[in-house]
The first five atom37 places (N, CA, C, CB, O) and aatype in JSON, in Angstrom:
{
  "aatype": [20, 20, 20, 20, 20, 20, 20, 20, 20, 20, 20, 20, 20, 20, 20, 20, 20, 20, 20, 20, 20, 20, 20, 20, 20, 20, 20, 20, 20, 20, 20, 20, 20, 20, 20, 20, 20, 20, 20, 20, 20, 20, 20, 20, 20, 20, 20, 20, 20, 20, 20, 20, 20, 20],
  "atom_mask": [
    [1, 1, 1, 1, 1],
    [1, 1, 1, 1, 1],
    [1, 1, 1, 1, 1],
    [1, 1, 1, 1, 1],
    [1, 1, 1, 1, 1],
    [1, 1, 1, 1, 1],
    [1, 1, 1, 1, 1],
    [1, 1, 1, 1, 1],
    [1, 1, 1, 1, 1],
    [1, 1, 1, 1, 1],
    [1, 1, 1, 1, 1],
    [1, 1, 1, 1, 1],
    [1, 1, 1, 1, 1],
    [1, 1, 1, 1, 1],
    [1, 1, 1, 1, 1],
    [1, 1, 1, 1, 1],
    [1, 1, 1, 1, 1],
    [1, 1, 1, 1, 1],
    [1, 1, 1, 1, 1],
    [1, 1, 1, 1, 1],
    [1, 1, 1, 1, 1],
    [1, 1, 1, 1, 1],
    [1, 1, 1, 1, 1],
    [1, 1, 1, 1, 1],
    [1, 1, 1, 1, 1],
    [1, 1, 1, 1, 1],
    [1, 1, 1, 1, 1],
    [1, 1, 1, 1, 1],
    [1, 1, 1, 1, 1],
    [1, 1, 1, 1, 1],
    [1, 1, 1, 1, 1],
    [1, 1, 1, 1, 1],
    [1, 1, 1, 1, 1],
    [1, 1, 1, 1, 1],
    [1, 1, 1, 1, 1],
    [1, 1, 1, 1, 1],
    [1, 1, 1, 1, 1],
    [1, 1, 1, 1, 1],
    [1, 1, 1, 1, 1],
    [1, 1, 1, 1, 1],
    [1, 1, 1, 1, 1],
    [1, 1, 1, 1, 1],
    [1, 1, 1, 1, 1],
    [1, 1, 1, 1, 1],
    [1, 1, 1, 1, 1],
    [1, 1, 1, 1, 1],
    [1, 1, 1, 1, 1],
    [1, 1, 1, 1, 1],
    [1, 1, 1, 1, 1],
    [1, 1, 1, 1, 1],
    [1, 1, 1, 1, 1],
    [1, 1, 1, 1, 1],
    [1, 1, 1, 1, 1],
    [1, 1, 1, 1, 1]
  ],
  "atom_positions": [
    [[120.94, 119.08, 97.35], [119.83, 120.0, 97.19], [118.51, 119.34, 97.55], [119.79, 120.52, 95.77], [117.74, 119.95, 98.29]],
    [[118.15, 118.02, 97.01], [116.93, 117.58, 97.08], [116.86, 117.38, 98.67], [116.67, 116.32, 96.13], [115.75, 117.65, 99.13]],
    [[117.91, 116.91, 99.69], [117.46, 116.42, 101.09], [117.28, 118.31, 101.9], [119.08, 115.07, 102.0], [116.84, 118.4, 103.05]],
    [[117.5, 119.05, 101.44], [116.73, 120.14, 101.91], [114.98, 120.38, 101.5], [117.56, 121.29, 101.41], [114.07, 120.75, 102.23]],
    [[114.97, 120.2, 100.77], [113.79, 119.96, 99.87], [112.72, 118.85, 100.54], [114.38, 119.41, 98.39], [111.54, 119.1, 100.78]],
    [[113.14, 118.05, 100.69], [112.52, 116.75, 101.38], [111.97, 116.53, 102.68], [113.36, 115.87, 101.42], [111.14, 115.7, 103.05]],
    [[112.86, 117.84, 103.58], [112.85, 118.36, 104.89], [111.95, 119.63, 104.49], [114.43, 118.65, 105.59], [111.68, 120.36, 105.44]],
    [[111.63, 119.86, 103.71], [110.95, 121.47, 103.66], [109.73, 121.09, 103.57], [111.31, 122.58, 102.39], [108.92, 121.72, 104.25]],
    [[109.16, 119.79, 102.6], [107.93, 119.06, 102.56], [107.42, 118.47, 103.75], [108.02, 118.11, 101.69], [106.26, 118.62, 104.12]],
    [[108.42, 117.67, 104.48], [107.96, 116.99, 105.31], [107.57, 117.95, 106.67], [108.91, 115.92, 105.47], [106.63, 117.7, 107.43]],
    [[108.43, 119.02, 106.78], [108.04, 120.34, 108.1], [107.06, 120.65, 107.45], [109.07, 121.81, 108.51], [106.19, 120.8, 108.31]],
    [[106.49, 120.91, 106.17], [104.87, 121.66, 106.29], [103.91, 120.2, 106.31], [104.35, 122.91, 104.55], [102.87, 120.27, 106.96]],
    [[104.19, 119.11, 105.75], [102.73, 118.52, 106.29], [103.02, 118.14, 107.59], [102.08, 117.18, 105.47], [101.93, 117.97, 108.14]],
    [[103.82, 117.95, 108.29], [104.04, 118.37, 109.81], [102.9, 118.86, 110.06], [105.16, 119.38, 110.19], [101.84, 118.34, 110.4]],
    [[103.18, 119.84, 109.89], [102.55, 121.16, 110.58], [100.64, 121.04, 110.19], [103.48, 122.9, 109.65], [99.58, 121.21, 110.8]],
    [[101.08, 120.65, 108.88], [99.62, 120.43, 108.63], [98.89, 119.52, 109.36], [99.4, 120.08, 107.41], [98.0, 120.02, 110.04]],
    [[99.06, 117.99, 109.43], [99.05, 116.92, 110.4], [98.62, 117.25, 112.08], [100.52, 116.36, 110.3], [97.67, 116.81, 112.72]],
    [[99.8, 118.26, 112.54], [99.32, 118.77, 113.67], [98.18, 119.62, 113.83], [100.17, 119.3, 114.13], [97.59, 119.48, 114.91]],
    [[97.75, 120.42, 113.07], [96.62, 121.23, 112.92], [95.07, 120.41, 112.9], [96.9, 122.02, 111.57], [94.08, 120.4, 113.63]],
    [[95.41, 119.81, 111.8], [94.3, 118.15, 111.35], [94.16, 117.2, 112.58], [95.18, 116.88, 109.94], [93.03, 116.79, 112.86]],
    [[95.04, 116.88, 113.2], [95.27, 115.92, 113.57], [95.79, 114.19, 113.28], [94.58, 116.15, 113.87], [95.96, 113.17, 113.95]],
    [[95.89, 114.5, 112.27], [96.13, 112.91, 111.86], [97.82, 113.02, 111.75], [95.22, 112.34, 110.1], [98.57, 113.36, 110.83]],
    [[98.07, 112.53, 113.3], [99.95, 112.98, 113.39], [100.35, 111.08, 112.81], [100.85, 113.6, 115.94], [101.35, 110.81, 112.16]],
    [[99.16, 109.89, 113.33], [99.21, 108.4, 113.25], [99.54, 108.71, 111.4], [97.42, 107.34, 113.92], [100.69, 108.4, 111.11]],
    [[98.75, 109.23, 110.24], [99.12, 109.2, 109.14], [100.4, 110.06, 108.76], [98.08, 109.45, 108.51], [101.2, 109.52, 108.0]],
    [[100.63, 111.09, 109.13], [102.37, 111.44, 108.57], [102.95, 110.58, 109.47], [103.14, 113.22, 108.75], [104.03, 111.18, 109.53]],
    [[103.1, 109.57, 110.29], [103.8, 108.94, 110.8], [103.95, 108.12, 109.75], [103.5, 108.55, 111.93], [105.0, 108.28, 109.13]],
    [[103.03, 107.06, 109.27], [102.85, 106.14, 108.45], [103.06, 106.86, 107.06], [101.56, 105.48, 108.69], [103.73, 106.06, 106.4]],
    [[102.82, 107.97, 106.3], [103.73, 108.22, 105.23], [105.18, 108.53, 105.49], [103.22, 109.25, 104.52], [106.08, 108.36, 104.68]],
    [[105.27, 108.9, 106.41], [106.88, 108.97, 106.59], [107.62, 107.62, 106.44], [107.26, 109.52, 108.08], [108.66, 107.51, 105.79]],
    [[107.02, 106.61, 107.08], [107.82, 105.1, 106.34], [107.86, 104.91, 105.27], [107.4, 103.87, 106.55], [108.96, 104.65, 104.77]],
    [[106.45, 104.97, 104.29], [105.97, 104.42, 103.45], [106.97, 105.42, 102.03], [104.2, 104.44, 103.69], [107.17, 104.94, 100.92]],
    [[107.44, 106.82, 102.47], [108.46, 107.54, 101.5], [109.95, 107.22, 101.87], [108.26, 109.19, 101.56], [110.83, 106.93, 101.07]],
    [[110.09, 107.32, 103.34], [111.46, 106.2, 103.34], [111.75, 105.25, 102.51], [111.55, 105.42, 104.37], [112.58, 105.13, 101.61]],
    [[110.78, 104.44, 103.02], [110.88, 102.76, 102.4], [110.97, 102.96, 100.7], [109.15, 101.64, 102.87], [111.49, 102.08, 100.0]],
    [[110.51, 103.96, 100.24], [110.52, 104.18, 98.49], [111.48, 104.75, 97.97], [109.5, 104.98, 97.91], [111.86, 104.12, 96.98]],
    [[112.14, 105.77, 98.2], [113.61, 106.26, 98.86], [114.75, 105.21, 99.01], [113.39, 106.82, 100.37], [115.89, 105.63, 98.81]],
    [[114.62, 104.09, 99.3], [115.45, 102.8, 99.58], [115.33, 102.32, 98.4], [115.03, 101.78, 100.7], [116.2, 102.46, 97.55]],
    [[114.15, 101.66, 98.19], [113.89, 101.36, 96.77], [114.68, 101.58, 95.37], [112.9, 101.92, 96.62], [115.29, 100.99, 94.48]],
    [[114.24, 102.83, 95.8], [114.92, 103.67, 94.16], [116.47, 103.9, 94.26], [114.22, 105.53, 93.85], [117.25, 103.71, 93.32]],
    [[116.91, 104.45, 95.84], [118.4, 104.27, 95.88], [119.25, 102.72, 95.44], [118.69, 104.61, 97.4], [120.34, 102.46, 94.93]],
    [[118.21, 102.0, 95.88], [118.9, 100.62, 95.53], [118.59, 100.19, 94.28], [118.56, 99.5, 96.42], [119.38, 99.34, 93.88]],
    [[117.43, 100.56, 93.28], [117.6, 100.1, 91.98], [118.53, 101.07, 91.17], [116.25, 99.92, 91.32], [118.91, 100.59, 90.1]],
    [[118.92, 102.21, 91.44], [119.75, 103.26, 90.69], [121.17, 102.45, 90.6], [119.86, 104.87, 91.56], [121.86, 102.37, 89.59]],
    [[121.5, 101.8, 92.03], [122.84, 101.43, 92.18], [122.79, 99.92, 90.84], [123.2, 101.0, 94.18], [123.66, 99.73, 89.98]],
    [[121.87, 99.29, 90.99], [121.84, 98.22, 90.61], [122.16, 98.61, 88.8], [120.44, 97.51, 91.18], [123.08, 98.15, 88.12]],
    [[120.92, 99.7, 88.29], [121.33, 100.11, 87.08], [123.11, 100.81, 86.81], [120.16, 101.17, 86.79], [123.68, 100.64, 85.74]],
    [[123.53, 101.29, 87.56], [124.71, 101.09, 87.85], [125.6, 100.33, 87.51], [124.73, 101.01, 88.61], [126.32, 100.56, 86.53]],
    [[125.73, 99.26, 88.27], [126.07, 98.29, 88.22], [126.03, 97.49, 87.02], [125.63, 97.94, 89.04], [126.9, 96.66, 86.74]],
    [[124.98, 97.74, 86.28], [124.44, 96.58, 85.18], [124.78, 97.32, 83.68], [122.47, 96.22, 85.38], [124.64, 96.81, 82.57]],
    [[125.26, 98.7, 84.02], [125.45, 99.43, 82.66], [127.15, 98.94, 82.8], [124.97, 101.48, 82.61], [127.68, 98.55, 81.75]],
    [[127.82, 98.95, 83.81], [129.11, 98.79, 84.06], [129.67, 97.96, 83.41], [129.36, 98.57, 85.13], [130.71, 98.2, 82.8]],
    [[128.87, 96.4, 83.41], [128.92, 95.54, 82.79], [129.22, 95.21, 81.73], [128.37, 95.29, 82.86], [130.18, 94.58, 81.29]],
    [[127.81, 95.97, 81.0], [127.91, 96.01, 79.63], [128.4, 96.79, 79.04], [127.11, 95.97, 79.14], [128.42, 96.71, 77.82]]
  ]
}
């Protein structure tokens, strides 16, 4: 559900971006929510992992 969602945000500031112009900044938030996205996928696994344990 959420990666429809994620795509629904990112097509309107798209769109917004193109209107504005600042296509160089949704470029650069588009990494910068990737890269956080990684983050959190990889500490979820880790809590995971660490409840398993114990």
């Amino acid at each position: 559900m959420n990666g429809w969602l994620y795509s629904l945000y990112a097509l309107i500031i798209a769109i917004i971006s193109i209107f504005t112009g600042e296509i160089v900044t949704f470029v650069m938030l588009g990494f910068i929510l990737i890269s956080l996205q990684n983050i959190h996928s990889t500490l979820k696994e880790l809590l995971k992992v660490n409840r398993e344990k114990n």
